[in-house]
BARO-95775 format. One record per atom (N, C-alpha, C): residue in three letters; atom name; x, y, z. Coordinates in pm, whole numbers, always signed. Each point is the difference from the previous one (the first is absolute). Last residue first. Example, Ala and Ser with C-alpha at 12.3 -4.5 7.8 and 13.67 -1.06 7.14 Angstrom:
<sites>
<site rest="Ser" atom="N" xx="+1285" yy="-225" zz="+708"/>
<site rest="Ser" atom="CA" xx="+82" yy="+119" zz="+6"/>
<site rest="Ser" atom="C" xx="-77" yy="+109" zz="+73"/>
<site rest="Ala" atom="N" xx="+29" yy="-572" zz="-7"/>
<site rest="Ala" atom="CA" xx="-89" yy="+119" zz="+0"/>
<site rest="Ala" atom="C" xx="+90" yy="+120" zz="+0"/>
</sites>
This chain:
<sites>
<site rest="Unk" atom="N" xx="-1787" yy="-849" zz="+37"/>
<site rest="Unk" atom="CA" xx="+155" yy="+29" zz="+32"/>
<site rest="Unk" atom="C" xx="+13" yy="+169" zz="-106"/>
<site rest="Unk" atom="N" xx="-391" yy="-418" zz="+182"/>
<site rest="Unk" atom="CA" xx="+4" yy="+147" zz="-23"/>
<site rest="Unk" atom="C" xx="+168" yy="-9" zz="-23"/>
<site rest="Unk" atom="N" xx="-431" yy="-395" zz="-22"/>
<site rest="Unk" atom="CA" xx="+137" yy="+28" zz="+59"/>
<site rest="Unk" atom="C" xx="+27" yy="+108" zz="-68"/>
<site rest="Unk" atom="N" xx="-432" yy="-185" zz="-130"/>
<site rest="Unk" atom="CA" xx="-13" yy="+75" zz="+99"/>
<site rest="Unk" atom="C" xx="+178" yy="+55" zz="+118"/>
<site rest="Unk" atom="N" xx="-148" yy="-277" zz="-465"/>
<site rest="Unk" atom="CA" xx="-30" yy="-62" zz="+99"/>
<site rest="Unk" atom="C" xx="+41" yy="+73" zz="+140"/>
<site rest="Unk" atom="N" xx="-3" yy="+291" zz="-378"/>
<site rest="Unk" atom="CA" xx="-160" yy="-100" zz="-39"/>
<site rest="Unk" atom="C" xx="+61" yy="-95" zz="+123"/>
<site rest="Unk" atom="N" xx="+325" yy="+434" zz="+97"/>
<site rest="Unk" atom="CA" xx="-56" yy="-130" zz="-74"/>
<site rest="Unk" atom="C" xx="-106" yy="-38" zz="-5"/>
<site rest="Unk" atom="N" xx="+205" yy="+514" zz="+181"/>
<site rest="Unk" atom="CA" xx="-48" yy="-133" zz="-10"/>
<site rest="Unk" atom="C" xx="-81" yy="-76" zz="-53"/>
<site rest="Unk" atom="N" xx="+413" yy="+344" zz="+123"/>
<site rest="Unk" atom="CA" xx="-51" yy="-38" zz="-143"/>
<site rest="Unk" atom="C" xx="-110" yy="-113" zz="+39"/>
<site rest="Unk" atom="N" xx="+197" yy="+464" zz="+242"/>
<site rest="Unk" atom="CA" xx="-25" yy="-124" zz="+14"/>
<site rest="Unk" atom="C" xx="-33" yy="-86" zz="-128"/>
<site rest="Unk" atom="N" xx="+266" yy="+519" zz="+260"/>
<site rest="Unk" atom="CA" xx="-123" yy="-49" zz="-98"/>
<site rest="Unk" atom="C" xx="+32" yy="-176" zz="+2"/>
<site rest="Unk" atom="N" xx="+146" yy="+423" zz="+345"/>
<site rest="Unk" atom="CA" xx="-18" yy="-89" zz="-47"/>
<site rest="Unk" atom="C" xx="-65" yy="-55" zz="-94"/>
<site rest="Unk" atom="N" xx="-29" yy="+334" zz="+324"/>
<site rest="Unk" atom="CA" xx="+61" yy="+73" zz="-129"/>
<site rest="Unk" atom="C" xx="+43" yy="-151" zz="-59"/>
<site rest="Unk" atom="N" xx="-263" yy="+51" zz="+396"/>
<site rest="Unk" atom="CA" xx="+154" yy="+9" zz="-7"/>
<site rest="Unk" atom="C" xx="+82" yy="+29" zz="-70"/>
<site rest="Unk" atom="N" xx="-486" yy="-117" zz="-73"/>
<site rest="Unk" atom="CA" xx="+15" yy="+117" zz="+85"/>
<site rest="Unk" atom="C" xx="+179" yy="+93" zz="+59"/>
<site rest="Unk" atom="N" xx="-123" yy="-370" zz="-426"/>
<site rest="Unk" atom="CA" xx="-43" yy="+26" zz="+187"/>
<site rest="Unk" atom="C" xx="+20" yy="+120" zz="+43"/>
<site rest="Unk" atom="N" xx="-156" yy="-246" zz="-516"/>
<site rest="Unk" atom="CA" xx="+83" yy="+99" zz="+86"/>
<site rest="Unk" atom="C" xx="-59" yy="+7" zz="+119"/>
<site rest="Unk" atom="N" xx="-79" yy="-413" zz="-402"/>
<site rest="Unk" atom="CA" xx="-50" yy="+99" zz="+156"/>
<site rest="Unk" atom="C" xx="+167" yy="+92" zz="+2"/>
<site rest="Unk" atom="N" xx="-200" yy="-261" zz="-482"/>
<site rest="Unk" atom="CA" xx="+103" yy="+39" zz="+51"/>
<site rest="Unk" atom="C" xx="-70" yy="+75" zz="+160"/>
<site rest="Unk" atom="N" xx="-121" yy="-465" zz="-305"/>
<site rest="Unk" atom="CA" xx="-32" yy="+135" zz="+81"/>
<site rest="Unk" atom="C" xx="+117" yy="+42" zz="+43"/>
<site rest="Unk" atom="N" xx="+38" yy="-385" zz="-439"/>
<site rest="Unk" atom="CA" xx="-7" yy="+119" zz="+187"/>
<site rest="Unk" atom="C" xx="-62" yy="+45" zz="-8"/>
<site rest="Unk" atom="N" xx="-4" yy="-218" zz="-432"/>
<site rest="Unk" atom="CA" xx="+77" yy="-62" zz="+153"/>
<site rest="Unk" atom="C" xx="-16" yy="+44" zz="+95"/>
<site rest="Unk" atom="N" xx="-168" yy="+159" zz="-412"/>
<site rest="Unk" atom="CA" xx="-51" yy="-99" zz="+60"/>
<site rest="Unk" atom="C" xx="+25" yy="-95" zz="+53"/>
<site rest="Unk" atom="N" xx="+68" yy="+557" zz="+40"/>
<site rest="Unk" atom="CA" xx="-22" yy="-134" zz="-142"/>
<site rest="Unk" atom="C" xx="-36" yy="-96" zz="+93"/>
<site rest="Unk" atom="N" xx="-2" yy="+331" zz="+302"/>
<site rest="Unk" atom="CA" xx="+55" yy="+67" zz="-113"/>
<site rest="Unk" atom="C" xx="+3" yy="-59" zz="-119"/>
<site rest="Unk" atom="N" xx="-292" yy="+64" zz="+403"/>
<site rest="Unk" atom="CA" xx="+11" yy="-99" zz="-59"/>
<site rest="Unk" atom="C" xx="+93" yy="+111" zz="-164"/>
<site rest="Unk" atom="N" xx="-35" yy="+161" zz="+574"/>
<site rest="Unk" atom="CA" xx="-41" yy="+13" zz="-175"/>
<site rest="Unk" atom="C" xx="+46" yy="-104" zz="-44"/>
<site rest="Unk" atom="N" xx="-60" yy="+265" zz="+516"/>
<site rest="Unk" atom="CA" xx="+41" yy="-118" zz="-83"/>
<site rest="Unk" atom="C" xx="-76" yy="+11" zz="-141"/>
<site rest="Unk" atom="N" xx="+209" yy="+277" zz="+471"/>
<site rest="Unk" atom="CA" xx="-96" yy="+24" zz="-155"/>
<site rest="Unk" atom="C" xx="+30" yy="-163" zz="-10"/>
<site rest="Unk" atom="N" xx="+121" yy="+157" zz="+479"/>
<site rest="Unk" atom="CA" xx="-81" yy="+98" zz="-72"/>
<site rest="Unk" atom="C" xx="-67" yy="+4" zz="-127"/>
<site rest="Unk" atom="N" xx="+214" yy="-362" zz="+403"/>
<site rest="Unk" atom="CA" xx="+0" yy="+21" zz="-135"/>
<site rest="Unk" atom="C" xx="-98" yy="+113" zz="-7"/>
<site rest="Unk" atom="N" xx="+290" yy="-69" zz="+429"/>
<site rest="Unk" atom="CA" xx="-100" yy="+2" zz="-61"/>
<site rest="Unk" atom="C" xx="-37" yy="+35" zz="-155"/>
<site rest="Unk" atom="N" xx="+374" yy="-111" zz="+363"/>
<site rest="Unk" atom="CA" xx="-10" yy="-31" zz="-105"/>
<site rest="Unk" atom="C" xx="-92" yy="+16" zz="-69"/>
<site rest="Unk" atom="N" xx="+26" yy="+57" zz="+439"/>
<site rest="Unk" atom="CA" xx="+108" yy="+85" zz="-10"/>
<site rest="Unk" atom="C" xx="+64" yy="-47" zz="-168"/>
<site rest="Unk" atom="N" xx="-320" yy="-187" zz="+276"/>
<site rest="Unk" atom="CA" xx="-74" yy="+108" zz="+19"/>
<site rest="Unk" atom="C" xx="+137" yy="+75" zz="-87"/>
<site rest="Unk" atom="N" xx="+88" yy="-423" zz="+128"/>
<site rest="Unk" atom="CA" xx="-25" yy="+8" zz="-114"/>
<site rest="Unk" atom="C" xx="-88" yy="+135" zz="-18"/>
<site rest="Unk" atom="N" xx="+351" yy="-251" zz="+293"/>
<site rest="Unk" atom="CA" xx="-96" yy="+164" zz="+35"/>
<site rest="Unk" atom="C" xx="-19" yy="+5" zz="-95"/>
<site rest="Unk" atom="N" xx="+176" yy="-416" zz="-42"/>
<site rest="Unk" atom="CA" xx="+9" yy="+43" zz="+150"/>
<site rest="Unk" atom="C" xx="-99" yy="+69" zz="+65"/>
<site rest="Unk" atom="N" xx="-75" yy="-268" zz="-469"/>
<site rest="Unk" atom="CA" xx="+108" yy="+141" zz="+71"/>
<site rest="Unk" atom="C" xx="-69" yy="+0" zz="+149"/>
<site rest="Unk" atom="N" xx="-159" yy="-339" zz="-316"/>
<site rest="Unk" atom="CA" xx="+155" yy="-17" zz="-13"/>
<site rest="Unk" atom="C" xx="+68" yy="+119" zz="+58"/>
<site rest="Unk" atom="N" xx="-502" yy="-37" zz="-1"/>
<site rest="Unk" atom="CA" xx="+68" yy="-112" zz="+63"/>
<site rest="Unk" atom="C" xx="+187" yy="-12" zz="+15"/>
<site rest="Unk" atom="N" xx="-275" yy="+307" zz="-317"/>
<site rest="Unk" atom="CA" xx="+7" yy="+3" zz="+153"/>
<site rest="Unk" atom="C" xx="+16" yy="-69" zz="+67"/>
<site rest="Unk" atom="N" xx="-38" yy="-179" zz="-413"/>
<site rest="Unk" atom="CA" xx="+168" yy="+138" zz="-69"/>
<site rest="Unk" atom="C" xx="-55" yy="+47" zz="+200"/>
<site rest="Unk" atom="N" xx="-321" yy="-274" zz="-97"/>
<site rest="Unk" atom="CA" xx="+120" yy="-95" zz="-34"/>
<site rest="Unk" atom="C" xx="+73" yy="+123" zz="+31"/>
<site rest="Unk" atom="N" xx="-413" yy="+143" zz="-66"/>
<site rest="Unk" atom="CA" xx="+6" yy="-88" zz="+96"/>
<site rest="Unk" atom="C" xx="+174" yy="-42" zz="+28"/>
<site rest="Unk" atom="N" xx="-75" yy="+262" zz="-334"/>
<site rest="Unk" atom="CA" xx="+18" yy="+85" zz="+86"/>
<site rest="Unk" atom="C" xx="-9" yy="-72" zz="+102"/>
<site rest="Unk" atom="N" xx="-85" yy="-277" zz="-411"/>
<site rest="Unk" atom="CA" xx="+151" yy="+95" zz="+29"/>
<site rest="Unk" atom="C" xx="+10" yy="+86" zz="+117"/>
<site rest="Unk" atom="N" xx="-422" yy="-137" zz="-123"/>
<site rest="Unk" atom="CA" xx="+146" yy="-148" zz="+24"/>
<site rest="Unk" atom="C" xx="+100" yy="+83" zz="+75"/>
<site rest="Unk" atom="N" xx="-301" yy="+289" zz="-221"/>
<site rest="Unk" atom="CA" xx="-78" yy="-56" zz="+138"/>
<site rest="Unk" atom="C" xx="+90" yy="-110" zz="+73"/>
<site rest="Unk" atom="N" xx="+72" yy="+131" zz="-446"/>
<site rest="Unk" atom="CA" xx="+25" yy="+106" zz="+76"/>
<site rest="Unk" atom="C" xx="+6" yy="-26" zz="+133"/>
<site rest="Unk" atom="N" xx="-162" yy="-270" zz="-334"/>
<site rest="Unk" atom="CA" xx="+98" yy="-97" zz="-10"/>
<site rest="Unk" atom="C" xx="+67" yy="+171" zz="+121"/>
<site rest="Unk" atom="N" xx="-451" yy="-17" zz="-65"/>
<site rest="Unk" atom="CA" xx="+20" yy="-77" zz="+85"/>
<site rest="Unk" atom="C" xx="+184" yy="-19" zz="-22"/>
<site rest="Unk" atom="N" xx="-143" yy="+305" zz="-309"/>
<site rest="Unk" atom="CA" xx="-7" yy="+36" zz="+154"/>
<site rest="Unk" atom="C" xx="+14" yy="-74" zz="+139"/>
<site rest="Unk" atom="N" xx="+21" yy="-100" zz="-461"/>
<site rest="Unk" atom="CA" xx="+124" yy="+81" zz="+7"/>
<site rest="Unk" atom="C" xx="-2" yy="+82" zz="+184"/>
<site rest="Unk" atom="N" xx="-336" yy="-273" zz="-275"/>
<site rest="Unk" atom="CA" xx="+58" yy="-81" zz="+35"/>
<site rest="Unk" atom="C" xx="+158" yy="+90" zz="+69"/>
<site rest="Unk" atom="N" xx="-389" yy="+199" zz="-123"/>
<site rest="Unk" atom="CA" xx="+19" yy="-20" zz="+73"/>
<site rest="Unk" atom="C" xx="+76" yy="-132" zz="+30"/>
<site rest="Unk" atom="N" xx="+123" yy="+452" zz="-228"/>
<site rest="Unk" atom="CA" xx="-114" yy="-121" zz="-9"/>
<site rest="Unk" atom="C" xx="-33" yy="-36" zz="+101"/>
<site rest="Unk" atom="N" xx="+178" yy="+525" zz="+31"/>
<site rest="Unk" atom="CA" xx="+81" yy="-173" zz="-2"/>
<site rest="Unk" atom="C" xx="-122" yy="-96" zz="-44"/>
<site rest="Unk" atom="N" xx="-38" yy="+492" zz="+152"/>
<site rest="Unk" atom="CA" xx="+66" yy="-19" zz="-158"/>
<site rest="Unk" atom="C" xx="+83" yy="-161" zz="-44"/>
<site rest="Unk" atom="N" xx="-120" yy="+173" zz="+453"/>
<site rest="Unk" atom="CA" xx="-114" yy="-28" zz="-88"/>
<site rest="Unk" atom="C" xx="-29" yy="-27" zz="-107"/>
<site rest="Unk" atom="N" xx="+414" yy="+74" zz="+280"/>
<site rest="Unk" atom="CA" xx="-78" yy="-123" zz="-10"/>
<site rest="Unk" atom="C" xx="-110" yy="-10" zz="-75"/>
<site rest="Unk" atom="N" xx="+286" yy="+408" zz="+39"/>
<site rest="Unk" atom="CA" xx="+22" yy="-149" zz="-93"/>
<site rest="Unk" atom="C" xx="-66" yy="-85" zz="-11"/>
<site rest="Unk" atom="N" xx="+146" yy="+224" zz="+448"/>
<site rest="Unk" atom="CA" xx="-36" yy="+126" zz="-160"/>
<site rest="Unk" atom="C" xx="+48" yy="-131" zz="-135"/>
<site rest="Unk" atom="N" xx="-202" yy="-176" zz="+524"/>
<site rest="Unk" atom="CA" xx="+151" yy="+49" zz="-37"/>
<site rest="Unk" atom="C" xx="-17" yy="+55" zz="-135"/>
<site rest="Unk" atom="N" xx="-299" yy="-246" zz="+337"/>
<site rest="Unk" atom="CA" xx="+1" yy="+159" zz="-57"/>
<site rest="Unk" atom="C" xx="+119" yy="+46" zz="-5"/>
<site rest="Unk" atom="N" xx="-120" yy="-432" zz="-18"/>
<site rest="Unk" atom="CA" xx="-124" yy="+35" zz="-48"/>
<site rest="Unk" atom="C" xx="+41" yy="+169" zz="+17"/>
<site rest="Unk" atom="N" xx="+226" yy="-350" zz="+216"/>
<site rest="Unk" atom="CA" xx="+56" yy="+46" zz="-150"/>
<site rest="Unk" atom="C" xx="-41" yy="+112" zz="-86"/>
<site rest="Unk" atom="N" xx="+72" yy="-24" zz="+586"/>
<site rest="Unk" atom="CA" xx="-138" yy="-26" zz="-125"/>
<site rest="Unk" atom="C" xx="+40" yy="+8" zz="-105"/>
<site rest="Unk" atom="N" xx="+294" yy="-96" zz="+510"/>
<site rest="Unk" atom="CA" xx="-40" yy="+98" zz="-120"/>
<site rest="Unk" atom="C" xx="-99" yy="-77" zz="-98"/>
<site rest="Unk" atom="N" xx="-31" yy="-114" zz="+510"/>
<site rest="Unk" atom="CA" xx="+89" yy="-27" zz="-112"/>
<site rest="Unk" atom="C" xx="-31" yy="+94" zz="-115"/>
</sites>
């Protein structure tokens, strides 16, 4: 399974921002088919609602303190 831990960003995350990372990639691969084909490349805490993830697809993500993305 992919690793949050080495996506461009993470380190630069708290750590409550990392476990809430760690959620999200659990959860967000479960929901694709061929999720190899969504892979998040950056994540950043843009204020103090979101993380913003970009995928690999050219996609970007907003995700929430209770860990739901849209």
């Amino acid at each position: 399974m992919f690793k949050g831990e080495n996506v461009k960003g993470f380190s630069k995350l708290d750590a409550k921002d990392k476990e809430l990372f760690k959620r999200f990639c659990q959860k967000f691969y479960k929901s694709w088919e061929y999720p190899e084909d969504h892979v998040p490349t950056s994540v950043k805490r843009m204020d103090s609602k979101y993380l913003k993830v970009i995928l690999s697809d050219g996609d970007w993500l907003h995700i929430l303190k209770d860990g739901s993305w849209y």
